[in-house]
N, C-alpha and C positions, 0 to 999 in steps of 0.2 A: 457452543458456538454453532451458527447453525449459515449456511449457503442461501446470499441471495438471488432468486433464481430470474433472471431477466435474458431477453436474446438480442444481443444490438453487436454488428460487427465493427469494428478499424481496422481500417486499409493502412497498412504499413507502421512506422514505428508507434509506441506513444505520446502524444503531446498534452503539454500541462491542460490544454482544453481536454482531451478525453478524460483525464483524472479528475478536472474540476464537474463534467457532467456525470462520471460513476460515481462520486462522492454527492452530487445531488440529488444523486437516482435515491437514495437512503439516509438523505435531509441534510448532510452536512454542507452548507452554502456558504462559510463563514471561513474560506481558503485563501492563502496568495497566491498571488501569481509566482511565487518564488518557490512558494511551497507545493507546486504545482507541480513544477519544473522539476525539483528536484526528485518528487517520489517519479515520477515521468521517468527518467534519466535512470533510476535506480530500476524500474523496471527495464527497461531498454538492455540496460546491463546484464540483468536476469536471464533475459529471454537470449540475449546474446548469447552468454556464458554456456547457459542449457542445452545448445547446443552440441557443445564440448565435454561438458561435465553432466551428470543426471545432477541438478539442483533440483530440479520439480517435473511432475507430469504435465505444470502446464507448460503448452508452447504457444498461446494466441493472445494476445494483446488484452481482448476484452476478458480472456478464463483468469487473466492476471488482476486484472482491474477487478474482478467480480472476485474470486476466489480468493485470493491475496489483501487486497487493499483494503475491499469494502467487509472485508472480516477479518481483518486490523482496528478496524477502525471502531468497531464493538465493543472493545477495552478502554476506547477512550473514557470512558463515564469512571471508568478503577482508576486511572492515571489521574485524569484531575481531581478525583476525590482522597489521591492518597495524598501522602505526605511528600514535601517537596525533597528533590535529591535525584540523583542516577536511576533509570530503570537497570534491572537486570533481564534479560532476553536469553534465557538459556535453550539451546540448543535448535535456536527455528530457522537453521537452513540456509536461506540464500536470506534472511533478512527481514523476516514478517511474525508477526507484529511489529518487532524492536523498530525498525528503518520508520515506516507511517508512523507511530506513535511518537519517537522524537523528534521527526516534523514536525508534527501539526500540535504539537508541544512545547518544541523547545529545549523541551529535559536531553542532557545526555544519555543516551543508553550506551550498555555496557554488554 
């Protein structure tokens, strides 16, 4: 997996509009607005929590968006090409890949 490397800031929490344009910064245009919301929300949480707990080194909206999400999102091409059923998401922390991929999926992860 590899970091893609772009510089654009958000002012305050994240909203499903920042996740729908990091996600189109690296083609994926093909989102809801539900599904928007909810990895949004699931970050927010993150960053929340991080706070309190070391979950990640990142702590800025967009290192989220960019580090987390948009390389999550890498593995899609494995997920729909594998066989249907539960992912399994062993050990990734505060929730990445597993969270973005059974959004923008569908599938349970486990």
């Amino acid at each position: 997996m590899f970091h893609v490397k772009q510089q654009w800031k958000i002012e305050g929490p994240i909203t499903p509009g920042a996740v729908r344009r990091s996600l189109a910064r690296i083609g994926i245009a093909s989102v809801t607005e539900s599904q928007c919301a909810l990895i949004a929300g699931h970050g927010n949480l993150v960053i929340e929590a991080n706070a309190r707990f070391n979950l990640t080194r990142l702590e800025e909206p967009e290192e989220l968006l960019r580090l987390h999400v948009q390389d999550s999102v890498l593995g899609l091409p494995s997920v729909t090409d594998a066989v249907q059923g539960p992912l399994l998401d062993m050990g990734s922390g505060p929730g990445y890949p597993g969270v973005v991929l059974g959004v923008l999926t569908g599938r349970r992860v486990v």
